[in-house]
C-alpha positions as CSV (number, residue, x, y, z in Angstrom):
1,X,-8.1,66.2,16.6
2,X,-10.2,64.0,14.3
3,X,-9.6,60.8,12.6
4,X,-11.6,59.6,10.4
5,X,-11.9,55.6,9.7
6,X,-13.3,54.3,6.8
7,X,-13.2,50.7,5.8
8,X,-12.0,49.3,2.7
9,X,-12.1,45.4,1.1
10,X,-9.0,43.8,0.4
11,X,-8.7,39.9,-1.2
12,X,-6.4,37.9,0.3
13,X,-5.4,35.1,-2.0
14,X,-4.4,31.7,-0.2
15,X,-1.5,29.7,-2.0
16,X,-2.9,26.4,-3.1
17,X,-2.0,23.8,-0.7
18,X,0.0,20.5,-1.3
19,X,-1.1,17.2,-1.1
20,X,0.8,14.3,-0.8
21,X,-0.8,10.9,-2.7
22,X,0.8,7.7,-2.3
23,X,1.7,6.3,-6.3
24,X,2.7,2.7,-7.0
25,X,6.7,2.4,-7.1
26,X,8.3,2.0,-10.4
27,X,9.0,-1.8,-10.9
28,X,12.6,-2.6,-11.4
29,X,14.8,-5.4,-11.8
30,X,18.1,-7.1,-10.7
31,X,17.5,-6.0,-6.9
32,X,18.1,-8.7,-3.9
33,X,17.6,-6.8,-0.9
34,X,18.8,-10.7,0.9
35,X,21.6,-11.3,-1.0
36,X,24.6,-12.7,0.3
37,X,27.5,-14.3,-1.6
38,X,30.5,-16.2,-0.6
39,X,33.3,-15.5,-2.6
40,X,35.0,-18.0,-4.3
41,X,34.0,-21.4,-5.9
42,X,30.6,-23.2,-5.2
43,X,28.8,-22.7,-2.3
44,X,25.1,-23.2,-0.6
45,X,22.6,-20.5,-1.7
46,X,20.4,-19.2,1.6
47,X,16.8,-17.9,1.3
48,X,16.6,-15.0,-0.8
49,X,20.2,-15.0,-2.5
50,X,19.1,-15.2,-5.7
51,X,14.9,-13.9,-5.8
52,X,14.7,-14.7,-10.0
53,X,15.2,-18.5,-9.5
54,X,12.7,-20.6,-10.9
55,X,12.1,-24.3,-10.6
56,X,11.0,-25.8,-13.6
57,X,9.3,-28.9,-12.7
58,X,7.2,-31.7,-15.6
59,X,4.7,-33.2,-13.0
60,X,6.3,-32.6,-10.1
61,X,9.9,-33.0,-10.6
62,X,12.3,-30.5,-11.1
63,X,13.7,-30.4,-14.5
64,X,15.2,-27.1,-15.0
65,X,16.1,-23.5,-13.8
66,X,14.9,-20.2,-15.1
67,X,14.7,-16.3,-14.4
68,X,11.6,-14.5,-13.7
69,X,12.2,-11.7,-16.2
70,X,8.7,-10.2,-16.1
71,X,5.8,-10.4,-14.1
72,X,4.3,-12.8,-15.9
73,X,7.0,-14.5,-17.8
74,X,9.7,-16.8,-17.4
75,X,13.2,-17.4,-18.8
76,X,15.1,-21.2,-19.6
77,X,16.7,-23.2,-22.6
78,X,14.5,-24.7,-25.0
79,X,16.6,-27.6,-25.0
80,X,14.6,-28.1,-22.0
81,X,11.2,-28.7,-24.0
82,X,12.5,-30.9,-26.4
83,X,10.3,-33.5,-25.4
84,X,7.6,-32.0,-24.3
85,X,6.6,-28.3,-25.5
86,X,3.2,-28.8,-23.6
87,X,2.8,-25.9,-21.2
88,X,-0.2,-27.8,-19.2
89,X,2.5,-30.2,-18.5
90,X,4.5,-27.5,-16.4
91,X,4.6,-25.8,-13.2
92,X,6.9,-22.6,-11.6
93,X,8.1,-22.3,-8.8
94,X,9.3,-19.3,-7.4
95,X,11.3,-18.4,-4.3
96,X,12.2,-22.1,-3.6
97,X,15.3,-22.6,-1.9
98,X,15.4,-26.6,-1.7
99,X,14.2,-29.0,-3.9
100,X,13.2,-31.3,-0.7
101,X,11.9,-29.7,2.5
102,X,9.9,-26.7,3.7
103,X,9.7,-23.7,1.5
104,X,7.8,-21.3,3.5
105,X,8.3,-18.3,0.8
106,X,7.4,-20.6,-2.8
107,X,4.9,-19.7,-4.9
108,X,3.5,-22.7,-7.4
109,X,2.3,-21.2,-10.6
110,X,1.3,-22.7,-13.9
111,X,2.1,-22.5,-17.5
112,X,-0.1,-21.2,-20.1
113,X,2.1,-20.7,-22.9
114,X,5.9,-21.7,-24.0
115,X,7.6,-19.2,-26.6
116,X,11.0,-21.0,-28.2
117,X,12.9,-19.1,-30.4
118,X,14.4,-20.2,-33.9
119,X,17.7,-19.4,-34.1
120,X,20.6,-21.4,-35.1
121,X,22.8,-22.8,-32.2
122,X,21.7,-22.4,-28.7
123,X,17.8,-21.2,-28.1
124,X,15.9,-20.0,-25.5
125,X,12.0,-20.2,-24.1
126,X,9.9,-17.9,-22.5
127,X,7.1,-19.5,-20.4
128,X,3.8,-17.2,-19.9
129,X,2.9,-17.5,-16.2
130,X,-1.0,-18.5,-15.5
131,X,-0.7,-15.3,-12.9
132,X,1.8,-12.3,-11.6
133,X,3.1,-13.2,-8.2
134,X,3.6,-10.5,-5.4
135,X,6.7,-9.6,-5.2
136,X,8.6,-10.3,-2.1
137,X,12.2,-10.4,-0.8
138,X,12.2,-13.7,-2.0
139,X,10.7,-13.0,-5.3
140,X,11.9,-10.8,-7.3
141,X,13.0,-10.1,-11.8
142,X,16.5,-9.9,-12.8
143,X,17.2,-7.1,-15.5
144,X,18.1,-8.6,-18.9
145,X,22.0,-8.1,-20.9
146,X,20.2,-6.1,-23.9
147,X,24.2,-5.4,-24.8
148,X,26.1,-4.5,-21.7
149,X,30.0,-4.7,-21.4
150,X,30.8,-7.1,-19.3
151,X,34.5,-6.7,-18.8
152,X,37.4,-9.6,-18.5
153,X,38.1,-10.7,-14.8
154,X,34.4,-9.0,-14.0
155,X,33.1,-11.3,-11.2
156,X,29.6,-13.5,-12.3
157,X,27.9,-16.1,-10.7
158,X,25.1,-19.2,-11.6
159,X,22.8,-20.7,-9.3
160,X,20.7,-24.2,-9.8
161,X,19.6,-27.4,-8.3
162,X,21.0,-30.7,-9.9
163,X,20.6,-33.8,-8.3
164,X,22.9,-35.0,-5.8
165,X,23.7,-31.3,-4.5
166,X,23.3,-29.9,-1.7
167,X,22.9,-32.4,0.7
168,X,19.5,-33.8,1.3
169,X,17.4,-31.3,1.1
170,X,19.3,-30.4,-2.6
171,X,19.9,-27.2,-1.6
172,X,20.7,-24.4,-4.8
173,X,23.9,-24.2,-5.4
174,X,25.7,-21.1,-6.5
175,X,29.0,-20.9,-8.4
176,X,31.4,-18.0,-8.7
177,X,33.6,-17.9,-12.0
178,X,35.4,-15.0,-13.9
179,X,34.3,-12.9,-17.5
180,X,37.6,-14.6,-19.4
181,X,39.1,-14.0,-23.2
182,X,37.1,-15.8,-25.6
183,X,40.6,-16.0,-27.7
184,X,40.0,-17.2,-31.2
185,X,36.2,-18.0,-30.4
186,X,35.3,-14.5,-29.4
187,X,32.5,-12.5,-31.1
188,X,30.3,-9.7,-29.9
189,X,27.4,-12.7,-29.1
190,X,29.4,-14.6,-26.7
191,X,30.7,-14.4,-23.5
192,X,33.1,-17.0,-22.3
193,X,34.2,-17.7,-18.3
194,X,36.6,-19.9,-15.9
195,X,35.1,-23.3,-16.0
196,X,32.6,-24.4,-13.0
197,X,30.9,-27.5,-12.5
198,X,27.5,-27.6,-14.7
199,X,25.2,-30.4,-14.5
200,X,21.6,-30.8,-16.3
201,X,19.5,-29.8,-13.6
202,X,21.3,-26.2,-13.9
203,X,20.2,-26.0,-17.6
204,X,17.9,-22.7,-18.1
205,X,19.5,-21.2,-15.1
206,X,21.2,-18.2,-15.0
207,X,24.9,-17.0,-15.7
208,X,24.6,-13.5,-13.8
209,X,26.7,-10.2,-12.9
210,X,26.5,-7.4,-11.1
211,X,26.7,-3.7,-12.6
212,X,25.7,-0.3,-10.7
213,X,24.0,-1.8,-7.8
214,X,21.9,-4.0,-10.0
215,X,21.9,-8.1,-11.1
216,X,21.8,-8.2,-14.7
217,X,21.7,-11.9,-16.5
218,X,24.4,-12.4,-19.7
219,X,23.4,-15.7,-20.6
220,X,20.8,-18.6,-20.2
221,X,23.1,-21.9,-19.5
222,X,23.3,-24.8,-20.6
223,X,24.8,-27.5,-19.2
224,X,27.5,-29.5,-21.3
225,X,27.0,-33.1,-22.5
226,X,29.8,-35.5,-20.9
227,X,31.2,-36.0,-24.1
228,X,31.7,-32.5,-24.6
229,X,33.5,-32.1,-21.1
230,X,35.9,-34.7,-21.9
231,X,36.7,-32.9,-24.9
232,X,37.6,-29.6,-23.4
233,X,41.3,-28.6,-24.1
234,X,41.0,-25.0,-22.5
235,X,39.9,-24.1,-18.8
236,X,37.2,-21.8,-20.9
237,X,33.5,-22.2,-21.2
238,X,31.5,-20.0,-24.2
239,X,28.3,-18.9,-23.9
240,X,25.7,-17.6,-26.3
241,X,24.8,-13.7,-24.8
242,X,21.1,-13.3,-24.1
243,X,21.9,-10.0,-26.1
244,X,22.0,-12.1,-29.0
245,X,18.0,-12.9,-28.5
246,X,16.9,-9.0,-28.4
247,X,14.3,-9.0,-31.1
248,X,13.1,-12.4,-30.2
249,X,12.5,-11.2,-26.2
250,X,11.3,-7.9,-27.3
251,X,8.8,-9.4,-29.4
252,X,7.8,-11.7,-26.7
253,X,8.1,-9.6,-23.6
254,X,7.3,-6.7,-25.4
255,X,8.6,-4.3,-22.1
256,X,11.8,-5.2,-20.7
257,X,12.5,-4.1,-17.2
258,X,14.9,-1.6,-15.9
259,X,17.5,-1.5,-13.4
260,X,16.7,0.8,-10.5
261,X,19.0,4.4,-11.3
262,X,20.2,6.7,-8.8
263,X,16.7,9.1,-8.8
264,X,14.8,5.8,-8.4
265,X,13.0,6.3,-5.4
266,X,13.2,2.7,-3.5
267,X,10.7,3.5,-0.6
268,X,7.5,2.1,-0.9
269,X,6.2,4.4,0.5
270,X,6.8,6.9,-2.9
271,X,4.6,9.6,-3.0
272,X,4.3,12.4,-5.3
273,X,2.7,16.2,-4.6
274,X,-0.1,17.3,-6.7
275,X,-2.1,20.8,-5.6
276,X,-5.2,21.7,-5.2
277,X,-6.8,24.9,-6.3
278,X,-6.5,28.4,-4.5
279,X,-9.1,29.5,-2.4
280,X,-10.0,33.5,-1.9
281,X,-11.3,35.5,1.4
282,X,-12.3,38.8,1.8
283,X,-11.0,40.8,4.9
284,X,-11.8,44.4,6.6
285,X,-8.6,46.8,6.0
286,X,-8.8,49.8,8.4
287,X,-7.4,53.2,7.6
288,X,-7.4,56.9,8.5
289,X,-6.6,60.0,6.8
290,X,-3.5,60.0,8.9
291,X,-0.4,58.7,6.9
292,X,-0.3,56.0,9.3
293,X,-1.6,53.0,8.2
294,X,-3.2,51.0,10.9
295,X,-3.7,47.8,9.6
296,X,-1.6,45.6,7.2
297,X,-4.4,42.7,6.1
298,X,-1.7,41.7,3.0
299,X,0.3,39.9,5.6
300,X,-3.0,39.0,8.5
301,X,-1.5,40.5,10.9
302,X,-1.3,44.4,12.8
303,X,0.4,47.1,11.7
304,X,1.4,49.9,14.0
305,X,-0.7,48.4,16.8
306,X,0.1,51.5,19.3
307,X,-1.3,54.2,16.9
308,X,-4.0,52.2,16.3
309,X,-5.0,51.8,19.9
310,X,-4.4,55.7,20.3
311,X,-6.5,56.9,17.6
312,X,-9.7,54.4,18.6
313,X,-9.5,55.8,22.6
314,X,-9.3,59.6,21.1
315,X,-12.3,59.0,18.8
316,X,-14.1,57.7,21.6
317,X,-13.2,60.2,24.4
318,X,-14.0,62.8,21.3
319,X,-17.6,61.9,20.8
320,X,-18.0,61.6,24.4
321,X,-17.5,64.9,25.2
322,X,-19.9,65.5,22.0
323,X,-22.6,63.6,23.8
324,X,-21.6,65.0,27.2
């Protein structure tokens, strides 16, 4: 019996291939990957509890706090800059822990612009940095109240540095206090908590709270006058809402960051899968005029290996015994 082999083309087609190229991670705020917080009253801040906390110092000395809110931009009270609106005048400093001592993770930075807004009541500023700092563990944004609920008896906290405080190194201090009933003060831009011990030096800081896994700051403090501490008749302190300054830091800020979600990827090491295109390569299919096929190239591999093998040693003892 006679086979006859012929030889026919076929295209395989390679699917394109993926390649995985690192991206930069999405920037997000409100995350302290050091935090730890004691509960209840005031307590000593450790490296890294609060990452936001700026120093505000006026040639050398601190004279307020504030929030990094940006990467270039700061947060405080612009009854801080009463007397002296001058940004050459001021410094940042970031990821400071003391006020005296070693501060291995601080970063100095100056200011090249101060923003105050013009509202009636409370205001706030926003300091333009001179540069962005790298983000660390140590330094890091807090996300912004742009309107939030934060509920009665929700727990909050402020940090700062006031002199006296924290031993000698005036270590920041951190207070816990409560989201209370305004009463007959309430309005949609207020906020009001338990009382806690405010002093100047804490002016600017932040009154902050915790929602889905990320720190979110409701209001810019301010520190009461004496007078007005003797005055209080209710265990109650009101805030203005940094809601309440929305157009003012959209304006300024222009972008204000987001709080990571649950799709955020938080490893560094994000990377996304783009493809490149398919390539083509021609390959030998053989057949016979058997109905057995002999050779399967759609899938690059054999087909019916045995038949094959039987057919090729019959064609070859065949045209042997031709020659012979």
């Amino acid at each position: 019996m006679q086979a006859n082999i012929t030889n026919t083309a076929t295209t395989i087609i390679i699917p394109a291939t993926a390649t995985l190229l690192p991206t930069t991670p999405q920037l997000v705020c409100g995350q302290a990957p050091r935090s730890s917080h004691i509960s209840g009253g005031t307590s000593v801040a450790i490296a890294g509890s609060w990452p936001w906390m700026a120093s505000l110092q006026k040639n050398g000395s601190h004279v307020c706090g504030g929030t990094l809110v940006a990467l270039d931009s700061v947060l405080s009270n612009a009854d801080c800059f009463s007397s002296s609106p001058v940004a050459s005048e001021w410094t940042v400093v970031l990821g400071r822990l003391t006020l005296n001592g070693s501060n291995p993770f601080e970063v100095t930075l100056n200011v090249t612009n101060i923003t105050l807004s013009n509202m009636t009541g409370t205001n706030i500023a926003i300091l333009r940095l001179s540069a962005q700092p790298t983000l660390t563990d140590y330094i890091q944004p807090i996300c912004l109240d742009n309107g939030r609920t934060f509920t009665e008896g929700l727990a909050c906290w402020a940090a700062g540095w006031s002199p006296g405080r924290g031993g000698a190194e005036e270590v920041m201090q951190q207070f816990q206090t409560s989201v209370v009933n305004c009463g007959s003060s309430s309005s949609s831009g207020s906020i009001c908590t338990d009382v806690f011990a405010l002093q100047q030096g804490d002016s600017g800081g932040p009154l902050m709270c915790k929602q889905g896994g990320s720190w979110f700051q409701a209001v810019v403090l301010t520190a009461p006058s004496p007078s007005a501490r003797r005055r209080r008749e209710t265990p109650v302190m009101t805030f203005t809402r940094v809601s309440s300054f929305d157009s003012f830091l959209t304006e300024t800020l222009e972008t204000l960051l987001s709080p990571a979600s649950n799709t955020t990827i938080s490893d560094p090491t994000n990377v996304s899968v783009t493809t490149t295109a398919s390539s083509t390569y021609t390959s030998t299919t053989a057949t016979t005029t058997d109905s057995n096929s002999v050779f399967d190239s759609s899938e690059g591999r054999p087909a019916h290996s045995f038949v094959f093998v039987f057919f090729h040693l019959l064609s070859l003892a065949f045209c042997l015994q031709l020659c012979l």
